[in-house]
N, C-alpha and C positions, 0 to 999 in steps of 0.2 A: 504494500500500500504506500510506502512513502518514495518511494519508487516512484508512482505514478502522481505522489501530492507532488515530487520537486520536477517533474515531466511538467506538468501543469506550469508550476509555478514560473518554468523557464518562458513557458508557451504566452503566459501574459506578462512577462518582461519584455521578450523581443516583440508583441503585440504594440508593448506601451513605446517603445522604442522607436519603430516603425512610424509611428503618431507624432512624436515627438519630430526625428529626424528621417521627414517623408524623401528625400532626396536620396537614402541609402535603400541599396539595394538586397535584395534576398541574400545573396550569396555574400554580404558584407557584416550584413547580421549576422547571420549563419559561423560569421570567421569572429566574432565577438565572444567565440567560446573558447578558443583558443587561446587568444590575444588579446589581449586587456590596451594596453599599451598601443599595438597597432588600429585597434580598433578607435580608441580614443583620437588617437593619430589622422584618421578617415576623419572623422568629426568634422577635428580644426582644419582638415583642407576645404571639403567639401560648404562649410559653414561660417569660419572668421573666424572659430569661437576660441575662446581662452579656454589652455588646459583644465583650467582651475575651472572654469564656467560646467564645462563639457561634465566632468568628474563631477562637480556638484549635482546638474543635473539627473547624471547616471545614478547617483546614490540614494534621491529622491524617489526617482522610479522603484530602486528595487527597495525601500522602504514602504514603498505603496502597496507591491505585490507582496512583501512578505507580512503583509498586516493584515 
């Protein structure tokens, strides 16, 4: 069972993520499991955004999903 609770839980982060930053694509999200770093990285080109921005809002999302 918790197997498929953190299957889920991944399922509406990259959901929120998606919403968030519509500009990224499947296969970018998809690499956001791997790479933390590179994915963040994606962000700030595609975006402007500050590491520090990027990163805050990443942490907010998964504060949301895991509540």
């Amino acid at each position: 069972m918790e197997r498929n609770q953190a299957k889920g839980k991944f399922n509406r982060l990259t959901a929120s993520i998606k919403q968030e930053w519509g500009k990224l694509t499947d296969d970018e999200v998809r690499q956001a499991e791997g790479n933390y770093d590179e994915f963040v990285a994606r962000i700030q080109e595609k975006y402007g955004e500050s590491r520090e921005a990027v990163a805050e809002k990443l942490n907010k999302l998964k504060e949301r999903v895991n509540s």
